[in-house]
KEZA-750626 format. One record per residue (C-alpha): residue number from 0; residue in one letter; x negated, y, z. Coordinates in steps of 0.02 Angstrom, whole numbers, m for minus. Layout:
<sites>
<site seq="NUM" type="A" x="X" y="Y" z="Z"/>
...
</sites>
This chain:
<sites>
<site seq="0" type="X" x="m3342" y="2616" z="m9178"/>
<site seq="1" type="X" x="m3219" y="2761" z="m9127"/>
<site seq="2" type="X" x="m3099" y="2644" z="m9109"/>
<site seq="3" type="X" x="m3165" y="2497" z="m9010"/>
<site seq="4" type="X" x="m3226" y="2643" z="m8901"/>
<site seq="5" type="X" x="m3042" y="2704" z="m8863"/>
<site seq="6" type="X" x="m2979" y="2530" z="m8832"/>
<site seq="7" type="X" x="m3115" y="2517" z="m8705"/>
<site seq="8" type="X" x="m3086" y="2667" z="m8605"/>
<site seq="9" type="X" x="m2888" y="2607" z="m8598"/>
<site seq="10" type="X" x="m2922" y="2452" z="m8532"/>
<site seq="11" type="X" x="m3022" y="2531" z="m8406"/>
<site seq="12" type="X" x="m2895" y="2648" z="m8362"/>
<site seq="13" type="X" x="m2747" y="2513" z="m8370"/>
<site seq="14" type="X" x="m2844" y="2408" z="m8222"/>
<site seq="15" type="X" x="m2881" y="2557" z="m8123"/>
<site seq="16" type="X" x="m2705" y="2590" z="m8121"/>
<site seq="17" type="X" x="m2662" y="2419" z="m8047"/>
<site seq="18" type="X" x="m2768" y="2464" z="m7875"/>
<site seq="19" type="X" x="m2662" y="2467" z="m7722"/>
<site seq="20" type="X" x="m2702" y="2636" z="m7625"/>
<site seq="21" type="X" x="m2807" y="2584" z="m7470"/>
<site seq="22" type="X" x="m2705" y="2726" z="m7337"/>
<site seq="23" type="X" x="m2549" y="2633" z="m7372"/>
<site seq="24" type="X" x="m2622" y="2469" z="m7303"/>
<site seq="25" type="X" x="m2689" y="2553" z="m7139"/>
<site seq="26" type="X" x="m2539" y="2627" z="m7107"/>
<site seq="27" type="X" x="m2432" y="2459" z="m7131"/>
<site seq="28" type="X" x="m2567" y="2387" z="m6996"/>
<site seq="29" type="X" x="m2533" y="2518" z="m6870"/>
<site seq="30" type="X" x="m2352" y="2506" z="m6887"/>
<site seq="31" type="X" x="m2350" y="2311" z="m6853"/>
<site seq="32" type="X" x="m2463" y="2314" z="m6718"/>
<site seq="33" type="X" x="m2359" y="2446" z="m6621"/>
<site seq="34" type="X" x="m2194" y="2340" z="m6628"/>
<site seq="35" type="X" x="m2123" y="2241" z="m6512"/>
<site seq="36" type="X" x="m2046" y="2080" z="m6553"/>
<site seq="37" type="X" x="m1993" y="2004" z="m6390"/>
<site seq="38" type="X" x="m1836" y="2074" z="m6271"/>
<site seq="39" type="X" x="m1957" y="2011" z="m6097"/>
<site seq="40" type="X" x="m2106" y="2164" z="m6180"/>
<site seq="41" type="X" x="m1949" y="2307" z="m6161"/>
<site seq="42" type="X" x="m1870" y="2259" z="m6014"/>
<site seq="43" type="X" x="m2049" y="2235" z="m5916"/>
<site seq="44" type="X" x="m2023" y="2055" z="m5850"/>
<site seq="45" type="X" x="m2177" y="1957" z="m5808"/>
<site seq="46" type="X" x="m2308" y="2058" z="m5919"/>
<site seq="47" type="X" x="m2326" y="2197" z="m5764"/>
<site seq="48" type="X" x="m2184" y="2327" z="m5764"/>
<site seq="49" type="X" x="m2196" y="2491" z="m5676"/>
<site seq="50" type="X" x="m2187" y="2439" z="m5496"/>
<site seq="51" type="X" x="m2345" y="2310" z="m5523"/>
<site seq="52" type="X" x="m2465" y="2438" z="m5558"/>
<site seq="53" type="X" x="m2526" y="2425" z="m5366"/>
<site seq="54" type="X" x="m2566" y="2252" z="m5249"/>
<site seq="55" type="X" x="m2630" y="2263" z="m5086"/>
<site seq="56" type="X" x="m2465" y="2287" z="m4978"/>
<site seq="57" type="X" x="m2406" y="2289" z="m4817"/>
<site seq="58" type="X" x="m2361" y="2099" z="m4762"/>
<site seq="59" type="X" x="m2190" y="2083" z="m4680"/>
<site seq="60" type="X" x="m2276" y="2046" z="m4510"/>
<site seq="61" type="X" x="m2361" y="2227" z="m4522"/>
<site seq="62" type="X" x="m2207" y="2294" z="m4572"/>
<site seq="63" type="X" x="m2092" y="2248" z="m4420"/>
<site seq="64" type="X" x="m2226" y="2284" z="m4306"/>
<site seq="65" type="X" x="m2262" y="2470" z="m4361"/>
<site seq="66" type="X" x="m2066" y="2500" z="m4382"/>
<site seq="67" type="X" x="m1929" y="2548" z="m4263"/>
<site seq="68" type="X" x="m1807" y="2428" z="m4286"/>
<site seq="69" type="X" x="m1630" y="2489" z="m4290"/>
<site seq="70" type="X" x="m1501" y="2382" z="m4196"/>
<site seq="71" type="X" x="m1343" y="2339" z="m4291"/>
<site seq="72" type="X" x="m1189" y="2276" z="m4185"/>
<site seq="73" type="X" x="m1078" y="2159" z="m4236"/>
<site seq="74" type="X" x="m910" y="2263" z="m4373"/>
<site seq="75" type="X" x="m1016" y="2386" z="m4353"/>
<site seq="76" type="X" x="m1096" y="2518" z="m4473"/>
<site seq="77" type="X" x="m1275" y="2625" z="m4502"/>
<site seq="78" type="X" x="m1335" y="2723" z="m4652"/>
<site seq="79" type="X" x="m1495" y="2766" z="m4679"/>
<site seq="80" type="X" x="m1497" y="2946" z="m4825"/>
<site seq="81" type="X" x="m1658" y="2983" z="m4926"/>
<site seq="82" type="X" x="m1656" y="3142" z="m4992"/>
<site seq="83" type="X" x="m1823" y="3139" z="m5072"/>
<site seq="84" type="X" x="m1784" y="3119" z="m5274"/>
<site seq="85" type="X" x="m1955" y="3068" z="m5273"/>
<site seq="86" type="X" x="m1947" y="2908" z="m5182"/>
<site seq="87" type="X" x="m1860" y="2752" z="m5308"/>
<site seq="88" type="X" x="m1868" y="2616" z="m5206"/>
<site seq="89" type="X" x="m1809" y="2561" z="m5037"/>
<site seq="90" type="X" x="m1874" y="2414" z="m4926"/>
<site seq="91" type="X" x="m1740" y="2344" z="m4835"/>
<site seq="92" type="X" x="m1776" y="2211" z="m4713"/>
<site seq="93" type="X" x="m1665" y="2104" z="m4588"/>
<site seq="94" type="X" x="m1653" y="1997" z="m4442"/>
<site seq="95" type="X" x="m1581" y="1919" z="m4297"/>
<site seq="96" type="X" x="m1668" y="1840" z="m4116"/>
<site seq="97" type="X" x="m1604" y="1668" z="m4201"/>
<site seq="98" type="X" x="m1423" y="1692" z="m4211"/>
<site seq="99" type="X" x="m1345" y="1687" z="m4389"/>
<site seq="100" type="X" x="m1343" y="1849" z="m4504"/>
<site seq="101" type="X" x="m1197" y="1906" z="m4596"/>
<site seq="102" type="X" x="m1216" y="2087" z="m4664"/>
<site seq="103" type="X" x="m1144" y="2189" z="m4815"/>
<site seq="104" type="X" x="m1292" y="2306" z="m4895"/>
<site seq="105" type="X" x="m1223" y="2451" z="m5021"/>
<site seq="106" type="X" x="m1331" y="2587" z="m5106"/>
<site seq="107" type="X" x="m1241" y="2744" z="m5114"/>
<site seq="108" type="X" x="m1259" y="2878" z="m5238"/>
<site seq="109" type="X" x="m1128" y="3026" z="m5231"/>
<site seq="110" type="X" x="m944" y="3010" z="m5188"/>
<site seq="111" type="X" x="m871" y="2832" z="m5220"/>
<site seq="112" type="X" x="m1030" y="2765" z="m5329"/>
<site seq="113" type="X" x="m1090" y="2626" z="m5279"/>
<site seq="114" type="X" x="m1218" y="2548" z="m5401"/>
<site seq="115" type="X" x="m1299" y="2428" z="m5292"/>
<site seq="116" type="X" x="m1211" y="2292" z="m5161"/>
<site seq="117" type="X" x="m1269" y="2131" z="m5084"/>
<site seq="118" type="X" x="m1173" y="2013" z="m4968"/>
<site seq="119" type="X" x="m1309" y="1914" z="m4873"/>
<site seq="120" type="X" x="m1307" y="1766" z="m4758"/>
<site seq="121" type="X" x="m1444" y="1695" z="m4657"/>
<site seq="122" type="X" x="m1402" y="1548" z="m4563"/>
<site seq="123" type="X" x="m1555" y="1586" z="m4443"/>
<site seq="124" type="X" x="m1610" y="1752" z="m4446"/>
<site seq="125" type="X" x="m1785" y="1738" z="m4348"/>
<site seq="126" type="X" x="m1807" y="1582" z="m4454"/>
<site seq="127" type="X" x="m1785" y="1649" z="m4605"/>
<site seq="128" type="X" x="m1785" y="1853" z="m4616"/>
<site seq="129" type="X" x="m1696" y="1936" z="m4785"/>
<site seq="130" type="X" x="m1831" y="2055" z="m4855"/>
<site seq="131" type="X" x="m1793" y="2148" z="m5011"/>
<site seq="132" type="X" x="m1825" y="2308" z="m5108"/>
<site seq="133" type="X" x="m1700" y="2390" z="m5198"/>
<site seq="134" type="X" x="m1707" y="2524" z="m5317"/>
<site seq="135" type="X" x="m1651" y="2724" z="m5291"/>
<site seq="136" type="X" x="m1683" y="2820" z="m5429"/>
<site seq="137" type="X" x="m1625" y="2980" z="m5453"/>
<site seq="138" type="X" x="m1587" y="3026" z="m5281"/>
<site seq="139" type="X" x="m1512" y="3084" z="m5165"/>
<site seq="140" type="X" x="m1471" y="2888" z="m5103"/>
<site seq="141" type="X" x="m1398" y="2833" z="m4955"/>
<site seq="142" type="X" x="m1413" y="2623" z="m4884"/>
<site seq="143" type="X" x="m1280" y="2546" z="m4795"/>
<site seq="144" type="X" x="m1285" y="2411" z="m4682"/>
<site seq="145" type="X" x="m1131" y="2330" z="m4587"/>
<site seq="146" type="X" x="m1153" y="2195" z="m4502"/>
<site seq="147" type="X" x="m979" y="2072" z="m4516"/>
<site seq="148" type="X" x="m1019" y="1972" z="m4394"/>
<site seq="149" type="X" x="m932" y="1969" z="m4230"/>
<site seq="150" type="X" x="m1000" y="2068" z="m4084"/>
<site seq="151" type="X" x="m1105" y="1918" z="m4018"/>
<site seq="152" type="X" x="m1211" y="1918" z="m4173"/>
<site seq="153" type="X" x="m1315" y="2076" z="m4180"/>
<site seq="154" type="X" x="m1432" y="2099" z="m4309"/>
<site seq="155" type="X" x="m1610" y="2216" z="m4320"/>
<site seq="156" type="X" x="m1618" y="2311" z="m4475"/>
<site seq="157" type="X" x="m1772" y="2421" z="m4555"/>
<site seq="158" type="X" x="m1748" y="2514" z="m4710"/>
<site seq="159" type="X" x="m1894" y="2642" z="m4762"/>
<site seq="160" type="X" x="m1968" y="2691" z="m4927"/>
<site seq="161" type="X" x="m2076" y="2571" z="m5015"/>
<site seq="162" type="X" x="m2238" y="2631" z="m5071"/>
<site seq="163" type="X" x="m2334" y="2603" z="m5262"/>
<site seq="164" type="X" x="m2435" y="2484" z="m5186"/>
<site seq="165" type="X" x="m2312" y="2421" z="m5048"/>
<site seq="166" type="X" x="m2172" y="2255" z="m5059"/>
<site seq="167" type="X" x="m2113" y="2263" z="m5230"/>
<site seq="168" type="X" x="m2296" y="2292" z="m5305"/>
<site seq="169" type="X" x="m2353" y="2141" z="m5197"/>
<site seq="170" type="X" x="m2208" y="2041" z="m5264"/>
<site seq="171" type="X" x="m2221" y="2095" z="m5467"/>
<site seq="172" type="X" x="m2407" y="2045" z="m5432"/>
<site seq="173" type="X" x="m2361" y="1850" z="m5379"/>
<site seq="174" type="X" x="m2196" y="1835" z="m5494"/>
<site seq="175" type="X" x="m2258" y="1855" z="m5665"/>
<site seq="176" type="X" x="m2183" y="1684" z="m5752"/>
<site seq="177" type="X" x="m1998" y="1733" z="m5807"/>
<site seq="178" type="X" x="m1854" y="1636" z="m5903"/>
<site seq="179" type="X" x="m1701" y="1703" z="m5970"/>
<site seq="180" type="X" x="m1539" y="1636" z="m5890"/>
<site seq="181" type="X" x="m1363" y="1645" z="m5972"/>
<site seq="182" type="X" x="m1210" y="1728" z="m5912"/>
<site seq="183" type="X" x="m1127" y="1563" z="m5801"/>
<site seq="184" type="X" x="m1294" y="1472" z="m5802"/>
<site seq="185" type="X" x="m1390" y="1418" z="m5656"/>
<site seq="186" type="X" x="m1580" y="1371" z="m5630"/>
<site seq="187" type="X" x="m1672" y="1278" z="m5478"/>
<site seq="188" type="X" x="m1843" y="1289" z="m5418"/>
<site seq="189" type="X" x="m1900" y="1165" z="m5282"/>
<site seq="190" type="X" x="m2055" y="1208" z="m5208"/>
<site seq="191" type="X" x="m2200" y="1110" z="m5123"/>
<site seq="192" type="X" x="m2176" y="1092" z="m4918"/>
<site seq="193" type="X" x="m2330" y="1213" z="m4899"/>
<site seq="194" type="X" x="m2253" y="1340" z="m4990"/>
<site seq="195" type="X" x="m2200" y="1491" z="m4820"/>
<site seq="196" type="X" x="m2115" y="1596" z="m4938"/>
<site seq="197" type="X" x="m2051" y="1647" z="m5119"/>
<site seq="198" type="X" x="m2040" y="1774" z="m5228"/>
<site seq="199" type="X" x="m1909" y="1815" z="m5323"/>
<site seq="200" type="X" x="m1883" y="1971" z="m5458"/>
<site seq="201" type="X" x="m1704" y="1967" z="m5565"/>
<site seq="202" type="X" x="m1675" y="2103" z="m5703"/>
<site seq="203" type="X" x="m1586" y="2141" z="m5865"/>
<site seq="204" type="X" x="m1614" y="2222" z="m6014"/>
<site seq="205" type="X" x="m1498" y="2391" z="m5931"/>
<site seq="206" type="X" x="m1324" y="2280" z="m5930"/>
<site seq="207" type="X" x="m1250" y="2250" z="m5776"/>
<site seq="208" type="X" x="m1312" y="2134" z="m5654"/>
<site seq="209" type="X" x="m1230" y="1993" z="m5548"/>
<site seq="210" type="X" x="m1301" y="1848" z="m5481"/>
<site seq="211" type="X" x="m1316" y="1727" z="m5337"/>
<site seq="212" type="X" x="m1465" y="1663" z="m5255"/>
<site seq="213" type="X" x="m1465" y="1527" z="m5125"/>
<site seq="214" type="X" x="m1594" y="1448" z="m5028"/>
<site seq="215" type="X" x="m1535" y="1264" z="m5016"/>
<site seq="216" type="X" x="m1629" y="1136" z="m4875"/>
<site seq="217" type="X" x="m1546" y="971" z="m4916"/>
<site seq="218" type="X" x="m1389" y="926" z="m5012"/>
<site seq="219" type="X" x="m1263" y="1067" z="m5024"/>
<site seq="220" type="X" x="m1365" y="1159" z="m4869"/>
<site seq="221" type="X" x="m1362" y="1327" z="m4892"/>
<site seq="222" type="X" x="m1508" y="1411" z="m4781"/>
<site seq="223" type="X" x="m1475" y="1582" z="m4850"/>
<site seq="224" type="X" x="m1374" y="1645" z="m4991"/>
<site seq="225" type="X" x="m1369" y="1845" z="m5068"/>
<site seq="226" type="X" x="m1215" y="1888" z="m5184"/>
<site seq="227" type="X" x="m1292" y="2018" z="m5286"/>
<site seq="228" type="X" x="m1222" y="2160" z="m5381"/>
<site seq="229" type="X" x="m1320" y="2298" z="m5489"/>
<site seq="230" type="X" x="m1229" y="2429" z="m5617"/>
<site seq="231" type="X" x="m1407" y="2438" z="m5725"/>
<site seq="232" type="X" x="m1525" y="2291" z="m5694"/>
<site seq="233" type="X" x="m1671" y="2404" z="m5781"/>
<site seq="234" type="X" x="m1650" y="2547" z="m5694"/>
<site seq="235" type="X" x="m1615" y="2441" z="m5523"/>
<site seq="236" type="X" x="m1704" y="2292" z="m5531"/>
<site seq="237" type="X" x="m1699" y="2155" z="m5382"/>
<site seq="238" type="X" x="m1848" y="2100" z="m5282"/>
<site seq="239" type="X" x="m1851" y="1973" z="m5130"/>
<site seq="240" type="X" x="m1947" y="1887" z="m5037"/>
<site seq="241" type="X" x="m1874" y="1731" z="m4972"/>
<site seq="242" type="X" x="m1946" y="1639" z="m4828"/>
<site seq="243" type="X" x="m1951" y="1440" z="m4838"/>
<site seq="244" type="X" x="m2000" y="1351" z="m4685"/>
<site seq="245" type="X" x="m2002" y="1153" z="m4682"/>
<site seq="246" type="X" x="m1978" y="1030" z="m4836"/>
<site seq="247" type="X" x="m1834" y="999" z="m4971"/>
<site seq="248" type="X" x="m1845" y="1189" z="m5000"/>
<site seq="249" type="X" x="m1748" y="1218" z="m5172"/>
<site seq="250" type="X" x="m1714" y="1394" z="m5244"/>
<site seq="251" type="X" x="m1560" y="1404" z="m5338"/>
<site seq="252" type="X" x="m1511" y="1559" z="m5452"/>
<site seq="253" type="X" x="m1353" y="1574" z="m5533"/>
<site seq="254" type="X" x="m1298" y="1706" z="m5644"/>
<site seq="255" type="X" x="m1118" y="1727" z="m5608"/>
<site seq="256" type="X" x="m1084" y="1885" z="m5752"/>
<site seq="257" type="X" x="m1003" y="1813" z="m5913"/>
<site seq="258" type="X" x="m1103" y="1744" z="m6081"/>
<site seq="259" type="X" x="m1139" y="1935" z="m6145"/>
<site seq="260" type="X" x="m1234" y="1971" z="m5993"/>
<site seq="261" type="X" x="m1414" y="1864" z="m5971"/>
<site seq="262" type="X" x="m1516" y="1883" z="m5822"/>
<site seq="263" type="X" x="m1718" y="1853" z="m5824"/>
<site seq="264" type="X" x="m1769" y="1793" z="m5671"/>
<site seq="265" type="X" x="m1959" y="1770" z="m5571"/>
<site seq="266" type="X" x="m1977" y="1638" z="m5475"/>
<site seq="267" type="X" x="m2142" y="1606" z="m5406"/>
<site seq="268" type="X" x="m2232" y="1544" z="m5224"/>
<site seq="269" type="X" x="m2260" y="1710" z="m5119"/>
<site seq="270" type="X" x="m2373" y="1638" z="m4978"/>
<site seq="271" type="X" x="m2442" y="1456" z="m4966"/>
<site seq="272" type="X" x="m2512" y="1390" z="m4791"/>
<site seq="273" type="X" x="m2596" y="1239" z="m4756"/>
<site seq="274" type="X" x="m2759" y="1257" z="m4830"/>
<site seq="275" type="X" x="m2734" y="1164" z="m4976"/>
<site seq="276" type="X" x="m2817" y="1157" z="m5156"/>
<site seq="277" type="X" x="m2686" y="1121" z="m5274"/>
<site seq="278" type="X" x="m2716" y="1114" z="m5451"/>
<site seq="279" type="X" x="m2589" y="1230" z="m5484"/>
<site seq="280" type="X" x="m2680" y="1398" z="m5415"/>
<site seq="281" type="X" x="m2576" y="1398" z="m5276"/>
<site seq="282" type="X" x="m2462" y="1507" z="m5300"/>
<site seq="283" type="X" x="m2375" y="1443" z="m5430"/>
<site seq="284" type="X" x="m2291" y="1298" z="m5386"/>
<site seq="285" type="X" x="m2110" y="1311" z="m5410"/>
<site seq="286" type="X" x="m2041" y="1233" z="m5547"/>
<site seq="287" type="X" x="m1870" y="1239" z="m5634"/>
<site seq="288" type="X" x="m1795" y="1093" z="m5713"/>
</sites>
């Protein structure tokens, strides 16, 4: 009896000791549920990334008419300094009285930095205004604008801090469907005749940035085209609002950097006129093929 009583108690003790510890399993949940799988969850693309915290905006309309427009001439220069370290982004905002718009914009930070630069073209610039918002972190920043036109082709520029709940929240709000695009790839997105206007957000994971975006009306029609340069496309993302009056709108973005450095890019309807229910929400109509 002793001994079928000790072989007992050993068996007993032999299973207990083949009982995975229940802390060990909580903490392997925890773990898994806190990491991040995807690149688009770090860099902030499309799942609401600091600037989309607010919506409610300023339209552009508002904008121009509680600003004092600052007149650009023709090969000529203005710069606009923000001190403030607190303010990190700037909305810059352009147009002509219908004559075409050829301007360089640079953001300046310290002696011979510059980590931001756009060469834009507007082939009618009270058609189709260039509104963007551009990030200045870390400040003190300075924007540049010179117009490289010639003299007859003056252009109205505004350039003021951009609020949390001001043009870039308003855009991050509508542009929340994003696609990776390769270094010396290119994507399209036509868009419905209604559509008045599109947004557009293009970032990186923090490599550099360089792109091209065109606005194309036709074959080979270039409306309005931005060559776009950024040092850090996460600390200096890109947002635009691109105005598309009339049919056979197409929006073309091409990343011109080599194969090591992908772009993702948001695409989406901005504002939609016509009064219209289309299946599609509304907003989201573009489509890239």
């Amino acid at each position: 009896m002793k001994f079928s009583a000790a072989l007992a108690i050993a068996a007993l003790t032999g299973a207990n000791a083949f009982v995975a510890p229940q802390s060990s399993r909580a903490a392997t949940q925890l773990a898994m549920s806190d990491y991040r799988t995807s690149v688009r969850d770090n860099v902030d693309v499309g799942v609401g990334g600091p600037l989309s915290s607010g919506v409610g905006g300023r339209d552009l309309a508002e904008i121009w008419d509680n600003s004092s427009p600052v007149i650009v001439q023709g090969g000529s220069l203005r710069t606009w300094s923000f001190a403030n370290p607190a303010i990190e982004s700037v909305q810059v905002l352009l147009k002509t009285e219908g004559r075409p718009l050829d301007a360089d914009v640079e953001l300046w930070q310290g002696p011979d930095n510059t980590p931001h630069k756009m060469r834009v073209y507007v082939e009618d610039g009270a058609l189709r205004t260039f509104n963007a918002v551009i990030g200045t972190p870390r400040g003190p920043n300075t924007v540049a604008i010179r117009n490289i036109g010639q003299l007859e082709f003056p252009l109205d520029a505004v350039v003021r801090p951009d609020r949390d709940d001001g043009l870039a929240a308003n855009i991050a709000s509508v542009a929340q469907r994003s696609e990776t695009i390769q270094g010396g790839a290119l994507r399209t997105y036509p868009f419905n005749p209604t559509v008045d206007s599109v947004a557009i957000i293009l970032k990186t994971d923090g490599r550099p940035l360089n792109a091209r975006i065109e606005l194309l009306q036709g074959p080979n029609n270039n409306k309005q085209v931005v060559e776009l340069y950024t040092e850090d496309g996460l600390d200096r993302p890109f947002f635009a609002i691109v105005e598309t009056p009339g049919s056979g709108n197409v929006v073309r973005v091409v990343n011109t950097a080599p194969v090591e450095f992908p772009l993702y890019a948001s695409v989406d309807a901005y504002r939609v006129g016509g009064g219209i229910d289309w299946p599609d929400d509304g907003l989201m109509i573009g489509r890239a093929f």
